[in-house]
N, C-alpha and C positions, 0 to 999 in steps of 0.2 A: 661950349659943349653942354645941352644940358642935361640933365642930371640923370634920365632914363640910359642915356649912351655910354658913361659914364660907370652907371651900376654893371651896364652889361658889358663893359671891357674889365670891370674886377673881376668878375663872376668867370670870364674864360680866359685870365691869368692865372687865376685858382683851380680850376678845369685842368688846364694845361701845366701847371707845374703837380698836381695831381697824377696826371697821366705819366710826367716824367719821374717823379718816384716811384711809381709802381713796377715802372720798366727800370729803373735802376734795381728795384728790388727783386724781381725775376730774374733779370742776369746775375746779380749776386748769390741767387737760390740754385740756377744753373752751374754755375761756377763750382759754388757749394758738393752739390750732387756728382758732379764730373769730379773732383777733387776726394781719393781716398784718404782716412785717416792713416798714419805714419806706422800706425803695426799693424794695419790691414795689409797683407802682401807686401808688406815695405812700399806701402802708399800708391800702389798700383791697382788698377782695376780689374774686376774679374774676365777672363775673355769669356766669350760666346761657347756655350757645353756644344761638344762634338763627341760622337760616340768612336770606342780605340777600334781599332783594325779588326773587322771578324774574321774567324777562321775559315778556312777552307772546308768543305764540302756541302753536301743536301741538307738544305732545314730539315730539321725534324721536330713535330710539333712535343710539346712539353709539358702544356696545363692543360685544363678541360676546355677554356675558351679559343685556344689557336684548335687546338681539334673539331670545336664547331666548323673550321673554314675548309676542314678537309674534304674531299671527294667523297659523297655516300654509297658502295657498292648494293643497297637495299631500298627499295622500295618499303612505302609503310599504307596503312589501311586500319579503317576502325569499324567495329560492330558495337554496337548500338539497341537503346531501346526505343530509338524516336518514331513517331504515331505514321504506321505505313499511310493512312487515310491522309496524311497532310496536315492533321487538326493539331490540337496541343496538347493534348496526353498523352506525352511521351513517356511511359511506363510499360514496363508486361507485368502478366498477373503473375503472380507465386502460391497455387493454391494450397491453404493446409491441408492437413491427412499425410506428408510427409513426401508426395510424388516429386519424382526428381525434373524439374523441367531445365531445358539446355538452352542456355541463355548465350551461346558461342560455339560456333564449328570451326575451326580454322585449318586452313590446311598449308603444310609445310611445304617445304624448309621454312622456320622462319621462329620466332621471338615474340611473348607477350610483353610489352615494355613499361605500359602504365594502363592501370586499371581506376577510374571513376564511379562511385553509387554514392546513393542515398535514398533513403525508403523511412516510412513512421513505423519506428519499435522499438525494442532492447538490440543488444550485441547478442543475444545467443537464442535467437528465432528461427534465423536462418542456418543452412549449413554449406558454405561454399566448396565444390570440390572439383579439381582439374585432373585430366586425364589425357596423357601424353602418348601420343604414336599409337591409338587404335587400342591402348591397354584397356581391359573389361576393368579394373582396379583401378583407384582415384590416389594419386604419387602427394595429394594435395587435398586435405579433406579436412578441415575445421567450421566450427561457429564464426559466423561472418563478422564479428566483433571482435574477434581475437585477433582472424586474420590481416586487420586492419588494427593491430598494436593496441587495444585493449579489452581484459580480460573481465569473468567474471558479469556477465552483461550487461555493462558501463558502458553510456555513452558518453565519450571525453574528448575533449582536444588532446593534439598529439602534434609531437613537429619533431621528427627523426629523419635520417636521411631516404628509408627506403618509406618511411611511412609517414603521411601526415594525414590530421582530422583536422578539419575547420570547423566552422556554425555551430558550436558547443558541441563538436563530435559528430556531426549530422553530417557533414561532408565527407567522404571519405578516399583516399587516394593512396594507391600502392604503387612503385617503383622500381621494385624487385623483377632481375633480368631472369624471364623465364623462355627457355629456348627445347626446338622441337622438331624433328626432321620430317613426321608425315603429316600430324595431323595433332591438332591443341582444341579440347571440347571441355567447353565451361557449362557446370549444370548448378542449380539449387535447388533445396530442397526446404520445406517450411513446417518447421516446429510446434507452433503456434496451436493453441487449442479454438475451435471452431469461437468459442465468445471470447475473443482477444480483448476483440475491440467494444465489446459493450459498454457501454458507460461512460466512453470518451468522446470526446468533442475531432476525434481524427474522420474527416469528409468518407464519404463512401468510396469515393476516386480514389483516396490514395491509399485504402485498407488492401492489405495482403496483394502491393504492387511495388515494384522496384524500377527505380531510375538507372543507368547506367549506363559506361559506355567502356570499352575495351579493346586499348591500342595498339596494334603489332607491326610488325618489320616482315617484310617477305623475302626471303633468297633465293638465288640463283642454284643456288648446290646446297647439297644435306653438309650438316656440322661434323667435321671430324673429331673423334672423342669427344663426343657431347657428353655432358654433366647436366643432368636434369635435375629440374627445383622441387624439392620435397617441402612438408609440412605434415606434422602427424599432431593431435590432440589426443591430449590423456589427460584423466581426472583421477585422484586420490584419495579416496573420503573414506574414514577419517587415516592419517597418516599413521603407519603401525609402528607400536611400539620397538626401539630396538633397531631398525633400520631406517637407511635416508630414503629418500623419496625419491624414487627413477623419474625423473623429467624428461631424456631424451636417450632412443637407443635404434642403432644402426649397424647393422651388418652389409658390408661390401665397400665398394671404396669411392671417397668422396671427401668433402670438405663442410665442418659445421658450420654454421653464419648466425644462430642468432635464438634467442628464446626471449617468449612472452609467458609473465607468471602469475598465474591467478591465487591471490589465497585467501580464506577466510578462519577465522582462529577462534577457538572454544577455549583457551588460556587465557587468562586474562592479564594485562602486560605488555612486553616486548618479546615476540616471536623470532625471532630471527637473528641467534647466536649459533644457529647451523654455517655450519662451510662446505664451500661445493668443489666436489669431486671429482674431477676428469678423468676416465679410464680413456686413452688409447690404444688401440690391438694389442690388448691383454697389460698395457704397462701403464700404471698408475702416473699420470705427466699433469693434474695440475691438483693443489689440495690451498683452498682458498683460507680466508681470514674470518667471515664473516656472509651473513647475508647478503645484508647492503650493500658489504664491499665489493663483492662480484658483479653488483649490479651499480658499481661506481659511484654511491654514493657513500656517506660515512654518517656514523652514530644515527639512526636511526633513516626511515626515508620522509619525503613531503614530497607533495607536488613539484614537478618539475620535469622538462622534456629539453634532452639534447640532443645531438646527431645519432649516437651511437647506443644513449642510455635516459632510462628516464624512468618516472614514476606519474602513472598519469589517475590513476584514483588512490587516497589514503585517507581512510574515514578514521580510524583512531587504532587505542588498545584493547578496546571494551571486547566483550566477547561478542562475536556476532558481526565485527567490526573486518570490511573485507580492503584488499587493495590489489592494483593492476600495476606490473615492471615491467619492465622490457632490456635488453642488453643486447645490440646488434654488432656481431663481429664482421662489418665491411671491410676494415683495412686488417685487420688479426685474423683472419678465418684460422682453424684449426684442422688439419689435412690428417687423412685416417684410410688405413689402406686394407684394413679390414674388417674391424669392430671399432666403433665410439659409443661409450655411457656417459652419459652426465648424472650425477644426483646427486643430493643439497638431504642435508642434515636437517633436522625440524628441532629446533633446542630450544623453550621457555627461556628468559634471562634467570624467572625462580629455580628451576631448575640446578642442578646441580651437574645430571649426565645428560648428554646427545639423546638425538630420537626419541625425546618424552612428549612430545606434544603429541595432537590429535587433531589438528586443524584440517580442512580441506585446502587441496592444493592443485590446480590445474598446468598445464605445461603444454606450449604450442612451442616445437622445435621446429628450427627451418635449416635445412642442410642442400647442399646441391651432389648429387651419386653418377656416379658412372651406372647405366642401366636403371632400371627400375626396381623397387625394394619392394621384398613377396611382398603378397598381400597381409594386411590386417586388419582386425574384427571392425567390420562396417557400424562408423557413428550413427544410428539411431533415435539415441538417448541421449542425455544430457545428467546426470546423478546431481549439477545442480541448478535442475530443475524441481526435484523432489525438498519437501515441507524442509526446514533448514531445525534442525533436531542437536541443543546446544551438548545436550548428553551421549551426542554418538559418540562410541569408543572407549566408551567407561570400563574401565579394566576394575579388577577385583584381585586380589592376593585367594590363593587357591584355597575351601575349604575353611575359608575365614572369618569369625568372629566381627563383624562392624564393631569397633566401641561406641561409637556415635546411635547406633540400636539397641543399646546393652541396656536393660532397664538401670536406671540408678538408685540404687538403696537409700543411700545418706551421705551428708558432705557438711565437713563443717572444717571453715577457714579465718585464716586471723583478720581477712579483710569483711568476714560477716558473710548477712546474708546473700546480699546480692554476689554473691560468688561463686552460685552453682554451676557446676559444671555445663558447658554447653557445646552443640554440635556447629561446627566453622568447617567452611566449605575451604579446600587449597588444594588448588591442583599444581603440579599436573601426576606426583610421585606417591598420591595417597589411594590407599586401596578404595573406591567409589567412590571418589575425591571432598573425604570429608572427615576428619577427628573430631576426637573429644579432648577438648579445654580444660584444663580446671588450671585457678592460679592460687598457693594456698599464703601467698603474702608473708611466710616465712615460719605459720605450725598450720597445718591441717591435711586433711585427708576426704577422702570418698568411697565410696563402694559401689560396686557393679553387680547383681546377679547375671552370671554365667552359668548357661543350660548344656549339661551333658548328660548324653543318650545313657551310658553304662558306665558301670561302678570301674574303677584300676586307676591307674600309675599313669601321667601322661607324661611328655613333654610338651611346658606349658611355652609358648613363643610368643612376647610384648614386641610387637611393633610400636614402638618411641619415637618420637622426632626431637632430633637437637637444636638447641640456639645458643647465643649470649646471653639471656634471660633465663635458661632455665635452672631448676635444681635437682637434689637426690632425689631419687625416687624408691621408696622399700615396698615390695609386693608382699600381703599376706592372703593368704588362701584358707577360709574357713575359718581366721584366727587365728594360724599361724603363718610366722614369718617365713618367705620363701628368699632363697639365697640372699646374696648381697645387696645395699643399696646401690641403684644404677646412677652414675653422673650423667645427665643428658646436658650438661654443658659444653657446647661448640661453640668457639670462639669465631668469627670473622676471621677470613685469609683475605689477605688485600688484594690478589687477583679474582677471589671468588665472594663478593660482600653479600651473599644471601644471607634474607633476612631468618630463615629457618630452611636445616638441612633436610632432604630426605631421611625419612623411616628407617631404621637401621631395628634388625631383631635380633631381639637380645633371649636365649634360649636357659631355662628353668628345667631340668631333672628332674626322674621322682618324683614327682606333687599327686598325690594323692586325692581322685577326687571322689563324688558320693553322684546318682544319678539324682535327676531332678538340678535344681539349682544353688549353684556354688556360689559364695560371695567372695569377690574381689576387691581386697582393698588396698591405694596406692594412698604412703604416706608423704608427706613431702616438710620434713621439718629442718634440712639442711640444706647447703649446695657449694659447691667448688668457689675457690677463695676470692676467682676472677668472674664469676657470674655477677651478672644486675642483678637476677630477680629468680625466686621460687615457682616461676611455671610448671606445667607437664601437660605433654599433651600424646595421646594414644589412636595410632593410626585406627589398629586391628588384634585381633589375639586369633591366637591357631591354635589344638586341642590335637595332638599325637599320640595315639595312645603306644606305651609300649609293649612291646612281642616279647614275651617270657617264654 
């Protein structure tokens, strides 16, 4: 044999005893696998899953996706902006000067299901409004950026269940079931001043044009007890002192579903330690915790969009600084068979009491009514559209002295020069949101001339603010001393850690004054045993004269 034959008979004795280990090793691995471990089932194998006996009668579907496979008793159809000529401009125009054009005529029985646009501009150029069964009145009438879940004329992404924006907000898409028995007429109207578009690189093609398309269901027979889709907009500027802010209100009967809230703040801070208020037919049924809370989030808001709630702009604290919310009740609607109010409390965190703020506040309610809700005052306008004014709403304590105006005589304190008194802006609880400072480091004083018309007897009213830092304070008038030293020491309450209290006035008897100008001097050479420091600080003074 030589030695080629040789090499090649080892080679496929090694092959072949190869091959027979590896098939000893598969049956082994077989074996293995077939064979349960001994507290697996007591070493037995699983059987085959079979489903238990169903019960007797009709399917009946249960999720949303077996109800896709049901029978549709409707017919659907969509109106559109696509270019009749065939071409590819598929827009219609929106001329401004405010003309309402109707961008949808539908005619019942039948259901708006999902509505489609996008056009180049802000959220509040346009104004969308629907008009159900032949009504002259629009059931559905806001800023086209609200109505599509952001407020404020923010264009933002959004992803809620009845509302989402894609393309950085530029997409926009509604899902809300709006239903109608003769006839559904979609119109817009355009806000826009004649040079919107000056200066921008936006094509001619797509200036003051809207894409869109608008999807509906057609029936066979009108709806019984229909419930038609409202939305009403209102704006608040500035929010008044003293009460909360009406956001949504409803006479007749129906079911709430959902508010978008626009706000911009003149406070500077955290806005939003107001709680929201539910009246139902006449009985007060909800009294919330919080802003944020209501709107499902907690300790303050950030960006963020869920099914039902979300915050889709939040630029900060600063004054000037705005944000869009949303809170949709799809599975909680709240049913009302006469009157529904909502309103939200506008609270500073500096603050001390409810309804001090002044911020602007807008409010898109969406509710679905039995019938149609009277009419009310045709939007227009827009309030913010108008120059954004941080000092709207500046309140004044009546017939009062500014300290922060008052000339100041002299001042001399332990900490020196640099200690003059100076004027510090702090809203939101200060008469023209601004006192007078002085800190006197634990001896000094200052003086103020104070201007009265006529000679007599006043009662003289210090408006003071308290804190943890401050100290007494002794009034003399002309030289002499007028009543008591005042402690304007306020400690910190651990549910309430402001860092200085509201103005509290403290009222003076008898003071004797001279026409022309009075000097005012406040001492501060003491202070309560638990004070940091010798501050004071002077809202306003008020001059009563008394009736002898």
């Amino acid at each position: 044999m030589n030695k080629k034959v040789k090499t090649l008979n080892v080679l496929l004795f090694v092959m072949s005893a190869g091959i027979l280990l590896l098939s000893s090793w598969i049956l082994v691995g077989q074996k293995n696998v077939q064979k349960a471990p001994p507290f697996h089932t007591g070493g037995k194998l699983f059987p085959e899953p079979v489903p238990a006996p169903p019960p007797a009668g009709v399917l009946a579907a249960d999720n949303p996706m077996m109800q896709l496979a049901r029978p549709k008793n409707f017919s659907t159809a969509r109106v559109s902006s696509f270019a009749r000529n065939g071409l590819n401009l598929d827009t219609v125009p929106i001329p401004v000067g405010g003309e309402e054009v109707t961008i949808a005529d539908i005619k019942g029985p039948g259901a708006i299901t999902h509505i489609w646009t996008t056009y180049k501009g802000g959220g509040r150029d346009l104004i969308i409004r629907f008009y159900w069964d032949g009504s002259e009145h629009p059931s559905v009438e806001a800023p086209i950026g609200d109505f599509f879940g952001v407020a404020m004329g923010h264009v933002a992404p959004i992803s809620s269940l009845p509302i989402q924006c894609t393309s950085r907000g530029r997409s926009r898409n509604c899902w809300w079931y709006m239903p109608f028995n003769k006839s559904a007429r979609v119109t817009l109207s355009n806000l826009r001043p004649p040079d919107y578009f000056e200066g921008t690189d936006v094509p001619i093609r797509h200036r003051n044009r809207i894409y869109y398309y608008i999807d509906y269901q057609s029936y066979s027979q009108p709806i019984k007890d229909i419930r038609y889709f409202h939305v009403r907009f209102k704006e608040t500027d500035p929010a008044q002192r003293g009460r909360p802010v009406n956001l949504v209100e409803v006479e007749g009967e129906g079911h709430y579903v959902g508010v978008v809230l626009g706000h911009r703040t003149r406070t500077p801070g955290w806005f939003g330690e107001g709680d929201d208020i539910i009246t139902v037919d006449g009985q007060l049924s909800f009294v919330g915790t919080g802003t944020e809370d209501y709107f499902c989030d907690a300790w303050g808001f950030r960006v963020l969009s869920q099914p039902y709630f979300g915050c889709s702009v939040y630029e900060g604290r600063k004054i000037g600084d705005s944000l869009s919310i949303y809170r949709f009740h799809v599975v909680d609607p709240i049913p009302f068979r006469k009157h529904f109010k909502f309103e939200i409390e506008h609270w500073p965190w500096i603050s001390e009491w409810p309804n001090t703020g002044r911020g602007y506040y807008s409010s898109l309610g969406f509710w679905y009514q039995k019938g149609l809700h009277k009419p009310w005052p045709r939007l227009d306008k827009l309030v913010s559209d108008d120059p954004w004014d941080p000092t709207k709403g500046r309140w004044y304590v009546k017939d009062a002295l500014e300290a922060d105006d008052l000339g100041i005589l002299s001042f001399k304190s332990k900490g020196g020069e640099g200690t003059r008194p100076e004027s510090q802006l702090l809203m939101p609880n200060q008469s023209g949101d601004y006192m007078l400072a002085f800190d006197s480091w634990g001896r000094g004083e200052f003086s103020l001339a104070v201007p009265v018309k006529e000679e007599g007897t006043y009662n003289v009213k210090i408006h003071y603010l308290r804190a943890p830092d401050y100290g007494k304070v002794q009034l003399h008038v002309n030289g002499d001393a007028v009543g008591e030293p005042v402690d304007l020491f306020r400690a910190f309450v651990e549910m309430f850690p402001r860092p200085v209290w509201p103005p509290k006035e403290f009222v003076f008897s008898g003071v004797m004054l001279k026409p022309g100008l009075n000097t005012f001097t406040f001492s501060i050479d003491s202070k309560n045993p638990e004070s940091e420091g010798y501050k004071c600080r002077i809202d306003c003074i008020v001059l009563e004269k008394e009736v002898r």
